[in-house]
C-alpha positions as CSV (number, residue, x, y, z in Angstrom):
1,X,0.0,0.0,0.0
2,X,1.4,3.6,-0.9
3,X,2.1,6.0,1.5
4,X,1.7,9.5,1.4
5,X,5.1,11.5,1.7
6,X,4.5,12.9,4.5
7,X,3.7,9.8,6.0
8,X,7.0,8.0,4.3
9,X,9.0,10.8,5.7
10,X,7.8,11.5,9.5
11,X,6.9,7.9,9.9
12,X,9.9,6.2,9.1
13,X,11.9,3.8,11.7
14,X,14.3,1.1,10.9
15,X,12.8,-2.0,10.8
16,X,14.7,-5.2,11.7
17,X,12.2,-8.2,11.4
18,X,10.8,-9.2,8.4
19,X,8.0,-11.8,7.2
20,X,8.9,-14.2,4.5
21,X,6.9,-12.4,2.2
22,X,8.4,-11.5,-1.2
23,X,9.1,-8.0,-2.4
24,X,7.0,-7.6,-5.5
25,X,9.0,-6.8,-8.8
26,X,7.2,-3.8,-9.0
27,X,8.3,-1.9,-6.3
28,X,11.9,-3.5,-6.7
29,X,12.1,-2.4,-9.9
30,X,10.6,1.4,-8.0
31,X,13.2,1.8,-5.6
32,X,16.4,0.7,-8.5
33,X,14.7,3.7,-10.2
34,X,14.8,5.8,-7.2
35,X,18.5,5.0,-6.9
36,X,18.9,5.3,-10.5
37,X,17.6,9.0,-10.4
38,X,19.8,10.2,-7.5
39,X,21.5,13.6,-7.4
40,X,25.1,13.5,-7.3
41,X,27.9,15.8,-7.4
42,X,29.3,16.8,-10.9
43,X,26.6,13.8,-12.7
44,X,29.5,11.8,-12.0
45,X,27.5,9.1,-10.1
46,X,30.5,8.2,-7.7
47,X,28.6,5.2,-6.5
48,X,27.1,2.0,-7.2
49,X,24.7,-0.8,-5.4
50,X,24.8,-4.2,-5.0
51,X,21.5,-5.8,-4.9
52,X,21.2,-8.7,-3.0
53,X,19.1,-12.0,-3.0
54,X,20.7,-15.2,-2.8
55,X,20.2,-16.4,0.4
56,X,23.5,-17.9,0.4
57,X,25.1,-14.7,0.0
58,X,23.3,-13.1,2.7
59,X,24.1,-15.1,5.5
60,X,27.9,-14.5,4.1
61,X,27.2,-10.9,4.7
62,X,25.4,-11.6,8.2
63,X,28.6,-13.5,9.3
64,X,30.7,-10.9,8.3
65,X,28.6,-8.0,10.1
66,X,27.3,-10.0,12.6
67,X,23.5,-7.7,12.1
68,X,20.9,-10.6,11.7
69,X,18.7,-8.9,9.7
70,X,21.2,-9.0,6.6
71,X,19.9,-13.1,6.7
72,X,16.3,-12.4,7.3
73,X,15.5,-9.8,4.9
74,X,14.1,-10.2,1.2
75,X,17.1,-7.5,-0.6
76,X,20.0,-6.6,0.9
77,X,21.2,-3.2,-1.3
78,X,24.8,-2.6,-0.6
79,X,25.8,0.9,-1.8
80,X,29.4,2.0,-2.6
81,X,31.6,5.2,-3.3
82,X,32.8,4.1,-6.8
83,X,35.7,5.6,-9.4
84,X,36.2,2.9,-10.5
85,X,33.9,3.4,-13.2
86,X,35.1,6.6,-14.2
87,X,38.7,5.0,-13.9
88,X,37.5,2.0,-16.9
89,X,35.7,4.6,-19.2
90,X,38.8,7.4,-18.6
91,X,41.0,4.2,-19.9
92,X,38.5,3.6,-23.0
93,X,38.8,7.0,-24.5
94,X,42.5,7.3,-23.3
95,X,41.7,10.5,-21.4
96,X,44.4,11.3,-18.6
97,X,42.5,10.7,-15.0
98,X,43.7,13.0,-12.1
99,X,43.2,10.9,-8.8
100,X,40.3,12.6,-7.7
101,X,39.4,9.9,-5.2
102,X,42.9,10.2,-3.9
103,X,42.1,13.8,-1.9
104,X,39.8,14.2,0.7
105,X,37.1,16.0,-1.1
106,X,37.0,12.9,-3.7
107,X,36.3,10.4,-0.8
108,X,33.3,12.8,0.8
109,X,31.9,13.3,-2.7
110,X,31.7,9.2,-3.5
111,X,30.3,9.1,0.7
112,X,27.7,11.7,-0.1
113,X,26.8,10.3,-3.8
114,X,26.6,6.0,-2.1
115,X,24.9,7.9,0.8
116,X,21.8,10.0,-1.2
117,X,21.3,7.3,-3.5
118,X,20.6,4.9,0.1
119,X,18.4,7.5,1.1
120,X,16.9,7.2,-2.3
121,X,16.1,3.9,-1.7
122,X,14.7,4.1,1.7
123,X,12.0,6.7,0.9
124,X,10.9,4.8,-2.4
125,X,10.7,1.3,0.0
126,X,9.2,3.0,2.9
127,X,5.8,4.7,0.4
128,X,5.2,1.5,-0.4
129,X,5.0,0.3,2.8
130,X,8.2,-2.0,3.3
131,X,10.5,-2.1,5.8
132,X,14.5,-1.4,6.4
133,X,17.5,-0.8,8.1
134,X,20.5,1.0,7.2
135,X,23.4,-1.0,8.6
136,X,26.9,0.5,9.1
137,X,28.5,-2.1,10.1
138,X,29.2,-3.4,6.5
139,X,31.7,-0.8,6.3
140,X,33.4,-1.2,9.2
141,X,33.1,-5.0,10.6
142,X,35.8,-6.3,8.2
143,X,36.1,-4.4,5.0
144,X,38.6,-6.8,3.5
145,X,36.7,-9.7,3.8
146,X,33.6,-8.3,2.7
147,X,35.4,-6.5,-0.6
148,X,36.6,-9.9,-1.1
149,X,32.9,-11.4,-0.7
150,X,31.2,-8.3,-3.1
151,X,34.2,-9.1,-5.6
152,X,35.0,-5.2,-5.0
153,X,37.6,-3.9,-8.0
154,X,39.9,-0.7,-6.5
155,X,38.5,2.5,-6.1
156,X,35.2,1.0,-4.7
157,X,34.8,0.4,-1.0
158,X,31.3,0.1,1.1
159,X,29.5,2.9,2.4
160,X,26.5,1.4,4.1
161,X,24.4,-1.9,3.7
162,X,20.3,-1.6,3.4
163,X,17.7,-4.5,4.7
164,X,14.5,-4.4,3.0
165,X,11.5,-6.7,3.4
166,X,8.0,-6.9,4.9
167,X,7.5,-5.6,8.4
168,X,7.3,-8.2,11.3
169,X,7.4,-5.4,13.7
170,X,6.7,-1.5,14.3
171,X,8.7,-0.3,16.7
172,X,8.2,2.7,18.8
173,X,9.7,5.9,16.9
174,X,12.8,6.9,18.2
175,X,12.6,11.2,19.6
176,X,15.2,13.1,17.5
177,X,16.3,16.4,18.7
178,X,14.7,19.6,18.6
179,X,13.9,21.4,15.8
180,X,16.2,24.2,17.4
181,X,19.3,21.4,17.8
182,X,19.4,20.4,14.1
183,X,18.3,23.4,11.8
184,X,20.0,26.7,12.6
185,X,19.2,29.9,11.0
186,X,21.7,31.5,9.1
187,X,24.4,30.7,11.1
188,X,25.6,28.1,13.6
189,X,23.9,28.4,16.6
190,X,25.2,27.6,19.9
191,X,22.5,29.4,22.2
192,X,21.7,27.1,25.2
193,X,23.2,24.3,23.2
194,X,24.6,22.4,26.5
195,X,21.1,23.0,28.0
196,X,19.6,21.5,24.8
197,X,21.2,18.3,24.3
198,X,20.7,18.0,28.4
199,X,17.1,17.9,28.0
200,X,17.4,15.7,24.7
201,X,19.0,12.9,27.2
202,X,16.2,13.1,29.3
203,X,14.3,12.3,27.0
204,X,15.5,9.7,25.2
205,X,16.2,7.9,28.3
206,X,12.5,7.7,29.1
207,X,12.1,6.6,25.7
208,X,14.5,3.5,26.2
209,X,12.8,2.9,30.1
210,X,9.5,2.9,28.8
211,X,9.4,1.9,25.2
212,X,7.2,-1.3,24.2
213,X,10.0,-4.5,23.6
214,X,13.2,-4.4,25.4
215,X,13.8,-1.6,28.1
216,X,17.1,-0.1,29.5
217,X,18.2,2.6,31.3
218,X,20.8,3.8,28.1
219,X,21.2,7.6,28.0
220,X,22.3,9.3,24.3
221,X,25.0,10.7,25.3
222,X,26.6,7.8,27.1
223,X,25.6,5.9,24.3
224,X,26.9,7.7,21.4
225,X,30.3,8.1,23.2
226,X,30.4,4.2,23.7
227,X,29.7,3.8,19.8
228,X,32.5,6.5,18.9
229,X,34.9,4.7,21.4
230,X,34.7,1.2,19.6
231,X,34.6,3.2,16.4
232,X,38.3,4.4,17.8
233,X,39.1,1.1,16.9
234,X,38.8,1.0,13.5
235,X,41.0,0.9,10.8
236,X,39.5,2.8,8.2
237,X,42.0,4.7,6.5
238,X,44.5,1.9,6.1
239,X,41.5,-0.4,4.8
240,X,40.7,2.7,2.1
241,X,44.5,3.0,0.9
242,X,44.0,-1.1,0.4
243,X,40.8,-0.5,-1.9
244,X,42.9,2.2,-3.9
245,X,42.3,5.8,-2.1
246,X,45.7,7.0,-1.4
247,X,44.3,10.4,0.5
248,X,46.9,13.1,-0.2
249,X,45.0,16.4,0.5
């Protein structure tokens, strides 16, 4: 059933359980469009996605990234920063290619472009009333062994795996912060900003206490911290220079 997008937008939450149901090739064949149609920067289209079905292949992936729903769900879309496209067609017409992806800006551009076209996808599953679940994990939980597993060429590397299926669950939505926290008016704004995020705590620690399924006593704060201190332990820039993005400015 189609959403409106209002509802697609405000009422979105990831989904992690899925019925067996099939996906019908009508709205796969929606949300490949949706990625299809993405902005990116330039028209360069610094990405790519890897649509998954074999069932095989996503228990692979779930082994790797240890997120369960990767085996559960119908599609697993894995999206990637790519040059190596524009590296094969630069070859073809024996144009000269600069590097881009070897400077900073070249790796946010191919992040932003894999990143948009996800989002892409998550609006055209959600209106028609599917389920998913951006995973991050599938960048970070071994990115040699899954580039290995996705047959990766160089200058392609994951940016972020997507579950889609039919919804076995609706979870609670999560609070975000204030409207006042995340959209500033014409400059940045730091008013009360300690006072803010204070208050944001609160409340989504009375979310976690008293939401329906499990219950804990997690602040956001403590939490995010605990997810940027593992996060310390990753390799990221050494496992980039392996897939080809030798970062020199």
């Amino acid at each position: 059933m189609e959403k409106t997008v209002e509802t697609t937008l405000l009422d979105r939450r990831s989904i992690r359980r899925y019925e067996r149901e099939a996906i019908s090739e009508a709205d796969l064949e929606f949300i490949r469009e949706a990625m299809r149609n993405t902005p990116t920067s330039y028209n360069g289209q610094q990405y790519s996605v890897i649509e998954v079905a074999d069932q095989e292949m996503k228990e692979k992936l779930e082994a790797i990234v240890g997120q369960k729903q990767l085996k559960t769900c119908n599609r697993a879309f894995i999206f990637l920063s790519d040059y190596n496209k524009i590296a094969v067609a630069a070859k073809a017409k024996g144009l000269e290619n600069p590097g881009f992806e070897n400077t900073a800006d070249g790796l946010i551009v191919g992040v932003v472009d894999a990143s948009l076209a996800m989002m892409s996808a998550i609006v055209a599953a959600n209106s028609r009333g599917l389920g998913t679940c951006p995973i991050g994990y599938a960048r970070t939980a071994n990115p040699k062994a899954i580039s290995e597993l996705l047959g990766l060429p160089e200058g392609v590397f994951v940016v972020c795996a997507l579950t889609v299926g039919v919804p076995r669950e609706m979870p609670d939505l999560k609070p975000k912060q204030s409207e006042d926290l995340l959209i500033f008016k014409d400059k940045y704004g730091t008013d009360n900003m300690a006072e803010k995020l204070l208050s944001y705590d609160r409340e989504f620690t009375e979310y976690h206490a008293n939401r329906s399924g499990n219950t804990s006593d997690e602040d956001w704060i403590g939490e995010i911290l605990g997810y940027y201190r593992e996060a310390m332990g990753y390799s990221m820039l050494d496992s980039l220079k392996e897939r080809g993005y030798g970062m020199k400015k």
